[in-house]
Backbone bond lengths (Angstrom), bond angles and torsions (degrees), N, CA, C in turn:
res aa  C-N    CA-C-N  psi(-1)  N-CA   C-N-CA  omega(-1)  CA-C   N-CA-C  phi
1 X - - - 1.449 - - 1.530 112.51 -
2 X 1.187 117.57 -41.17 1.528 130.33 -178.90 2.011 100.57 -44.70
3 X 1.148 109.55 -43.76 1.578 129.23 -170.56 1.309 82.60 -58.28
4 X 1.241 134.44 -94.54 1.399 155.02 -165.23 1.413 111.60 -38.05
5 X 1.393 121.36 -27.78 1.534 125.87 -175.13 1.568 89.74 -79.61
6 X 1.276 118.04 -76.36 1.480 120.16 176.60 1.103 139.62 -30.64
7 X 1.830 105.11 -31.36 1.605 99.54 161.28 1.474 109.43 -71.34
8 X 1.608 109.73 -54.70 1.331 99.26 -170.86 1.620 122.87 -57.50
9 X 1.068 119.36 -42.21 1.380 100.70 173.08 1.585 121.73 -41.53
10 X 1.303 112.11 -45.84 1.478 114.26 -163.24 1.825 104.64 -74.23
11 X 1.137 97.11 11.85 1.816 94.42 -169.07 2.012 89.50 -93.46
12 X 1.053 92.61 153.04 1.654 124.78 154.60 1.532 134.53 -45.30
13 X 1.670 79.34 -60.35 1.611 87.03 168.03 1.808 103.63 167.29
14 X 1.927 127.43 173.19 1.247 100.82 -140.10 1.808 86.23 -140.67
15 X 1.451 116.18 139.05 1.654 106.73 -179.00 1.338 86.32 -90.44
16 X 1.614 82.53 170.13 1.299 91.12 165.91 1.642 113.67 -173.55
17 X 1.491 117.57 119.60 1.607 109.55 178.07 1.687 113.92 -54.83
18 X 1.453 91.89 -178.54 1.850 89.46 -169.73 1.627 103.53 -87.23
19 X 1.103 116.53 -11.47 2.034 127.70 169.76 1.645 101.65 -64.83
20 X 1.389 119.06 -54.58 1.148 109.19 -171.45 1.459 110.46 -92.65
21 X 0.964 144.26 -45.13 1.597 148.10 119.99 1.536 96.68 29.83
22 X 1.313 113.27 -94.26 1.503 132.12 -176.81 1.753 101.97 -46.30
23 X 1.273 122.47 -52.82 1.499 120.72 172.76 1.391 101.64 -31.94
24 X 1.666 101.48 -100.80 1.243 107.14 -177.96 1.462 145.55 -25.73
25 X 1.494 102.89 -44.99 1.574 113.40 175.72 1.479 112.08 -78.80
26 X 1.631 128.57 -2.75 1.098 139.55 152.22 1.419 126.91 -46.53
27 X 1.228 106.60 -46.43 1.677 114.97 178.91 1.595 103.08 -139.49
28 X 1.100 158.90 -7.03 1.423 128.61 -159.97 1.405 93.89 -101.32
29 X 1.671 132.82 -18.76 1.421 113.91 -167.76 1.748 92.96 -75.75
30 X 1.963 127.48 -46.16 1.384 95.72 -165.81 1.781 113.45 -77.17
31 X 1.521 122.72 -14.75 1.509 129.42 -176.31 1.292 109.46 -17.23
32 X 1.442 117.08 -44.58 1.261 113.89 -159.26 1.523 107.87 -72.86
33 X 1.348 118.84 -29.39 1.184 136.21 148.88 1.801 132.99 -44.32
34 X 1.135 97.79 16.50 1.846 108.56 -157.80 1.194 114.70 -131.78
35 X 2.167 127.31 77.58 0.909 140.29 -136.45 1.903 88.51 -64.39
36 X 1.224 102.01 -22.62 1.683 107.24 -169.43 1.876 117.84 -73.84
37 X 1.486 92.57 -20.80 1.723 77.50 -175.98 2.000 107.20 -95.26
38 X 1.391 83.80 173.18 1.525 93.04 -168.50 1.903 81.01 -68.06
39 X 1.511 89.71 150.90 1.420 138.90 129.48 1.845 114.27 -2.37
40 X 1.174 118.36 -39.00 1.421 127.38 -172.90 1.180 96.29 -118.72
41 X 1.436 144.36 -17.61 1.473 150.69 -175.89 1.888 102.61 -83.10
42 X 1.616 97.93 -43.17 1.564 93.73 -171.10 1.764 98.63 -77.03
43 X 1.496 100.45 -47.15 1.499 94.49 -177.83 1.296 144.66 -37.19
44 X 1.990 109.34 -41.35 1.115 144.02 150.90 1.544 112.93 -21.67
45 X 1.754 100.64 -76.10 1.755 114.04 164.29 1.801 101.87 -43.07
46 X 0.774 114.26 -37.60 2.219 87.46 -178.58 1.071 91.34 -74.17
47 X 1.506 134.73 -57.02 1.110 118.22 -160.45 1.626 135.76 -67.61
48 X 1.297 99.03 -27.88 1.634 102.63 160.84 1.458 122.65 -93.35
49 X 1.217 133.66 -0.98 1.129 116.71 164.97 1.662 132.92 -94.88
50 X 1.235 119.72 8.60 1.655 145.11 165.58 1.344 91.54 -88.47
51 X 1.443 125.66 -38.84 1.191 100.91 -158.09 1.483 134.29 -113.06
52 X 1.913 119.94 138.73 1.289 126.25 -147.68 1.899 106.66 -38.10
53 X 1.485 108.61 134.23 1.472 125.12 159.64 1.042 131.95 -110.19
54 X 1.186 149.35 147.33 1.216 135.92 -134.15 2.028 91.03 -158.92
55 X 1.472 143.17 86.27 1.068 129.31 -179.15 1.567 118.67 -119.69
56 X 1.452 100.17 124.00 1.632 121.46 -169.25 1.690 89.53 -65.72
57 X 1.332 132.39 150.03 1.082 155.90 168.28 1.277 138.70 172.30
58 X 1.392 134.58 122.97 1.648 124.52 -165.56 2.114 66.59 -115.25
59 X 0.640 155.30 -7.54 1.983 121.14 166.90 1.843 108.56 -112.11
60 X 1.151 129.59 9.98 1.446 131.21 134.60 1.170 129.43 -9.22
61 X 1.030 165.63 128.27 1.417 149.79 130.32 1.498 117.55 -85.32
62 X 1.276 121.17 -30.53 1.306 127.91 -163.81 1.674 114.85 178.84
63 X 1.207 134.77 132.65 1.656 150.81 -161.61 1.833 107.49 -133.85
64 X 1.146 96.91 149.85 1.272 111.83 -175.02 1.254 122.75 -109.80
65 X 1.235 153.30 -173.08 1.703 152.66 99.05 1.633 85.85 102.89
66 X 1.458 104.68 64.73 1.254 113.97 171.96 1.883 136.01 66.44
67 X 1.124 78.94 24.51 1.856 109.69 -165.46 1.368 119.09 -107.22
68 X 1.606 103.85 131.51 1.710 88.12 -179.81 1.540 94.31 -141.06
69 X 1.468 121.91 158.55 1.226 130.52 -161.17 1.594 99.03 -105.48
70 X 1.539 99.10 143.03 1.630 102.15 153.16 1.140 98.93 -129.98
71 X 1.573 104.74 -156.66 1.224 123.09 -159.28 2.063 102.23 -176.75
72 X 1.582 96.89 129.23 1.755 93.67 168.23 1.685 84.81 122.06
73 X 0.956 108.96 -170.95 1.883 142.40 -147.45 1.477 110.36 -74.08
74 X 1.495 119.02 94.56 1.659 116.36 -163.76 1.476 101.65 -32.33
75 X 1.856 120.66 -67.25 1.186 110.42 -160.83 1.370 119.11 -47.00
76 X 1.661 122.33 -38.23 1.265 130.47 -168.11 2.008 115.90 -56.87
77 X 1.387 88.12 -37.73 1.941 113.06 179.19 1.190 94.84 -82.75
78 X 1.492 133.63 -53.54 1.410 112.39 170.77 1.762 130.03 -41.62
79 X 1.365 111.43 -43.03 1.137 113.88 -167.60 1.341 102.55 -76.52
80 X 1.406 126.87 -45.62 2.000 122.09 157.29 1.232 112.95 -29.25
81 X 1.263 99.25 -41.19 1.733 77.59 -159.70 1.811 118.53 -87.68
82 X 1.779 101.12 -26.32 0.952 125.22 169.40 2.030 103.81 -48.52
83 X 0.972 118.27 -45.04 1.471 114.03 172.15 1.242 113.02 -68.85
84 X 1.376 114.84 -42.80 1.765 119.46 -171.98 1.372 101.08 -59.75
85 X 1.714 128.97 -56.95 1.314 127.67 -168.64 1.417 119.02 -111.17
86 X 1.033 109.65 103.03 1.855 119.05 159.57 1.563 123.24 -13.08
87 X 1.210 104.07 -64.27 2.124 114.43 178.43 1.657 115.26 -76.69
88 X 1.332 91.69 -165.06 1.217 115.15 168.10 2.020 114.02 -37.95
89 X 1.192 92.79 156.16 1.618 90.14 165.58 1.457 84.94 -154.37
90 X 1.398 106.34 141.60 1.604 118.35 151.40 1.737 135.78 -128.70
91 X 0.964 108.16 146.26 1.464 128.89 -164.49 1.809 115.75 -85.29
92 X 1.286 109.16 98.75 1.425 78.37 -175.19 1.528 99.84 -122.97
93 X 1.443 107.25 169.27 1.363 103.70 -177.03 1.780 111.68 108.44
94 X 1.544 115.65 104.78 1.496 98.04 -176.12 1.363 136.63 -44.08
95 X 1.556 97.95 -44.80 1.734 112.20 172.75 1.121 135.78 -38.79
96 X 1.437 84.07 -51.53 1.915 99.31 177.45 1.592 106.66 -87.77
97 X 1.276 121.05 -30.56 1.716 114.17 176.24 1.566 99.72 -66.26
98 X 1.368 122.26 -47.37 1.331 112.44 -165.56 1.582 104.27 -58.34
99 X 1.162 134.14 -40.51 1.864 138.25 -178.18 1.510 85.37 -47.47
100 X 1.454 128.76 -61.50 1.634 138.86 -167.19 1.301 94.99 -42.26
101 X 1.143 129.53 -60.48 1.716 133.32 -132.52 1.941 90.28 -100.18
102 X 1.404 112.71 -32.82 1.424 109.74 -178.16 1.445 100.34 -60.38
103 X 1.459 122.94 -75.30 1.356 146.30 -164.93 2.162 97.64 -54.40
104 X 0.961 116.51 -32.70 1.192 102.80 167.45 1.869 105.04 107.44
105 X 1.273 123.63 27.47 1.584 133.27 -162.38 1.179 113.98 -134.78
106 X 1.636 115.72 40.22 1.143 125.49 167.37 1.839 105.54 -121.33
107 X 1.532 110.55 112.12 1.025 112.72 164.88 1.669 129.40 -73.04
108 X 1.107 115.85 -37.56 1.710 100.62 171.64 1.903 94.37 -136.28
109 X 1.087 111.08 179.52 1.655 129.07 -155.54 1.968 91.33 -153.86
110 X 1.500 94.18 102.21 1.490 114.94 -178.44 1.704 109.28 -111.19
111 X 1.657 123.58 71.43 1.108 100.60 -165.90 1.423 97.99 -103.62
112 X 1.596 108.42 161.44 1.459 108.49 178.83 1.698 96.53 -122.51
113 X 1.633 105.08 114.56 1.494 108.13 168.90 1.672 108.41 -76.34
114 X 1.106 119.39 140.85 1.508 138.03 -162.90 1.914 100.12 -121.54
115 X 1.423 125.42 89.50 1.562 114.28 173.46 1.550 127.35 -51.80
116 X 1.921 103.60 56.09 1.046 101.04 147.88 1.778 114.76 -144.54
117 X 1.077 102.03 177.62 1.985 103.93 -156.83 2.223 74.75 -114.16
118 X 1.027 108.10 134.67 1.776 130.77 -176.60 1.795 80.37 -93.06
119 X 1.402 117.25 -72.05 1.203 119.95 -148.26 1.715 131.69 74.48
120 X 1.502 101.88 4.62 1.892 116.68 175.97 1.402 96.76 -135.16
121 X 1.412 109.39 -154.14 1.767 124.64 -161.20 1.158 156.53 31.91
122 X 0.644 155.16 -161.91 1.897 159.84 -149.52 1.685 98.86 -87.87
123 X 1.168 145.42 93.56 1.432 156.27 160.46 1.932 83.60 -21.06
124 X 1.405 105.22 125.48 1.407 107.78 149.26 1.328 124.03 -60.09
125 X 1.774 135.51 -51.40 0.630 125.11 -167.57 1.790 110.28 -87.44
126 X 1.287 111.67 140.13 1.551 108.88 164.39 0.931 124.23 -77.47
127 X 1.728 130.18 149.17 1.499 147.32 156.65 2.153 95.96 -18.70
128 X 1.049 118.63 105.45 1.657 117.43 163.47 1.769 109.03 -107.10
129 X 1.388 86.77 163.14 1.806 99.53 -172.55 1.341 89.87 -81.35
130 X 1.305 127.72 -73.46 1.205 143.87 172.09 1.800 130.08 -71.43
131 X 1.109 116.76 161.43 1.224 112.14 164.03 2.081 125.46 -63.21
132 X 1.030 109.34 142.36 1.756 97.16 -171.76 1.943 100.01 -96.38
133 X 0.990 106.06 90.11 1.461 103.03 173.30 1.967 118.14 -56.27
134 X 1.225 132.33 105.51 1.231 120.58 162.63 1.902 120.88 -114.92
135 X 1.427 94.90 162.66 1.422 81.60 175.57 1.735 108.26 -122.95
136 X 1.269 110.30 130.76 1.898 110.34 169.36 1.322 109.36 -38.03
137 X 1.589 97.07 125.54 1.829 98.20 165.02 1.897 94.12 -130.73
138 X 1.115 126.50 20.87 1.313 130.39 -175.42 1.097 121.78 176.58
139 X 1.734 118.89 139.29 1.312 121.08 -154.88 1.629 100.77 -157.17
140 X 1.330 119.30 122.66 1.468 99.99 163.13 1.886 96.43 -171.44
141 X 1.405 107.79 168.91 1.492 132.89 174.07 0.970 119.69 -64.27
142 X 1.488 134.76 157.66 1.410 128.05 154.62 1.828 92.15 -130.76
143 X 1.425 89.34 146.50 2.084 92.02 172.59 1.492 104.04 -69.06
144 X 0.989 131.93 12.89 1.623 129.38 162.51 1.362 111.20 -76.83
145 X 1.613 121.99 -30.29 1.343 140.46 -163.11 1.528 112.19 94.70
146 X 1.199 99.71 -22.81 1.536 93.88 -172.70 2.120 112.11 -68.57
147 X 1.342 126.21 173.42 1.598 118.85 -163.06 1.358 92.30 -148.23
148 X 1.233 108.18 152.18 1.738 138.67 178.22 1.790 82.84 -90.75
149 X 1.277 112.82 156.42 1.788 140.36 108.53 1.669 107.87 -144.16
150 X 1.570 73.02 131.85 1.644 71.59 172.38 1.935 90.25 -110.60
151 X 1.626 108.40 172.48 0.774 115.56 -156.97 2.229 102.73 -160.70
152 X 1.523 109.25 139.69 1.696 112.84 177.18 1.277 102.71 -112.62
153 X 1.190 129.98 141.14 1.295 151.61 145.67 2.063 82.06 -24.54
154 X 1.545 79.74 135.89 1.560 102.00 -170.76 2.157 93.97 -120.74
């Protein structure tokens, strides 16, 4: 978790469809509030709830905990926001990453394999026309077992 706090802090700011949107804003704003979670679980909650959200939705009405909704053409919202914020930006949520990864507006690919098999949900990867060529620029362990590569459009 410590890994995960650190990226997110250092990010800019975070998309997000209205599926994962609703996840998140479900539990991480009170966590910090939650004599029961670890230590890196509450911390997490400070750290994402100061910080800018950004949630794609045409059935939205209204978002909270520092969040504001659009609506219209990823690349077009990408390029706003890309002026609005200096750093990092991240995408979360398959739906809306997969529009990213179709359209071609994903600069690096940070996945963390986790040693366990779900066997249900949303395929990370989307339906592509083509094959997505990337190349490793990062690699490492976590004592959970689970591993980083991140990876650029090659």
């Amino acid at each position: 978790h410590t890994w995960f706090n650190d990226q997110t802090r250092a990010l800019d700011a975070t998309l997000y469809g209205r599926r994962m949107y609703e996840l998140m804003a479900g539990y991480w704003p009170t966590a910090e509030d939650d004599p029961s979670a670890p230590d890196a679980m509450r911390e997490f909650s400070r750290i994402w709830k100061p910080m800018p959200k950004i949630v794609f939705s045409n059935s939205l009405e209204q978002v909270g905990y520092n969040a504001r909704l659009v609506r219209g053409d990823v690349a077009t919202v990408l390029a706003d926001l890309r002026r609005e914020f200096d750093g990092d930006i991240d995408v979360g949520g398959p739906d809306l990453a997969g529009q990213f990864v179709r359209r071609g507006l994903v600069d690096e690919y940070r996945l963390v394999v986790h040693p366990v098999v779900l066997g249900a949900g949303t395929p990370f990867w989307p339906e592509l026309d083509a094959p997505l060529r990337l190349q490793l620029v990062d690699r490492r362990g976590f004592a959970s077992g689970a591993e980083l590569r991140s990876f650029v459009p090659s």
